[in-house]
C-alpha positions as CSV (number, residue, x, y, z in Angstrom):
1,X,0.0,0.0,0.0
2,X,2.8,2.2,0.7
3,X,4.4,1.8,-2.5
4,X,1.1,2.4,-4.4
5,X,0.6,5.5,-2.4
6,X,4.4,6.7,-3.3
7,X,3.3,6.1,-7.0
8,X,0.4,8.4,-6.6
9,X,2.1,11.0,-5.0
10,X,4.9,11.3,-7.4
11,X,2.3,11.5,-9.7
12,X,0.8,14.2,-8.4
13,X,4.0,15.9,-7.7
14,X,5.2,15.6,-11.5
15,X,1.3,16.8,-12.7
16,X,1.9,20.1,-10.7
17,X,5.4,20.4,-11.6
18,X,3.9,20.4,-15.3
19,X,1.8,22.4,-15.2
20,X,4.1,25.2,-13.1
21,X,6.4,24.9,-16.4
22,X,3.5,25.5,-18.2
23,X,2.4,28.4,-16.4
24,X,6.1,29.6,-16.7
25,X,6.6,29.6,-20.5
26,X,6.6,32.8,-22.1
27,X,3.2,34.2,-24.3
28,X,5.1,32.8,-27.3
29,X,6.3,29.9,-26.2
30,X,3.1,28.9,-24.6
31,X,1.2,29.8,-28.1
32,X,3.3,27.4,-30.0
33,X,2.8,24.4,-27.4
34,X,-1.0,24.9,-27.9
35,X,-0.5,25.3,-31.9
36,X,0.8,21.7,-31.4
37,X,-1.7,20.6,-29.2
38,X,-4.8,22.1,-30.7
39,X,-5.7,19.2,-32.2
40,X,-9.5,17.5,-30.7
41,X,-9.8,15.8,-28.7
42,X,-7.0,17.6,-27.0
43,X,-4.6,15.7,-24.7
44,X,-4.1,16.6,-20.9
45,X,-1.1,19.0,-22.0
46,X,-3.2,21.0,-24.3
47,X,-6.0,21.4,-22.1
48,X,-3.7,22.6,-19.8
49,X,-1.7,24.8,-22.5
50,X,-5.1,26.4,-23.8
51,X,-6.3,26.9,-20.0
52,X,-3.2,28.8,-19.4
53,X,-3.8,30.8,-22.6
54,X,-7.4,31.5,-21.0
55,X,-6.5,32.9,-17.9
56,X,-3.8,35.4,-19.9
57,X,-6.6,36.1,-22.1
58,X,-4.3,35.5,-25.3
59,X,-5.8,33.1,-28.2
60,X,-4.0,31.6,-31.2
């Protein structure tokens, strides 16, 4: 149980790390990760990407 729980929490750590480094990328740099990721259905990293772009209230 303790090892499954580790799993999950590194898990979790590495999510939030992601999504600081998205949160961290430059206008430009965050435009062209979403360019790559625009296609639907959109993985986790776009959804992220284009949630980012939302709350800077920039669009492609």
């Amino acid at each position: 149980m303790k090892r499954v729980a580790g799993r999950g929490d590194h898990a979790v750590r590495r999510l939030a790390e992601i999504e600081a480094s998205i949160a961290n990328l430059s206008n430009e740099d965050l435009l062209d990760l979403a360019d790559i990721f625009k296609a639907e259905p959109r993985p986790l990293i776009g959804e992220m990407a284009f949630a980012e772009m939302t709350r800077r209230n920039i669009s492609l």
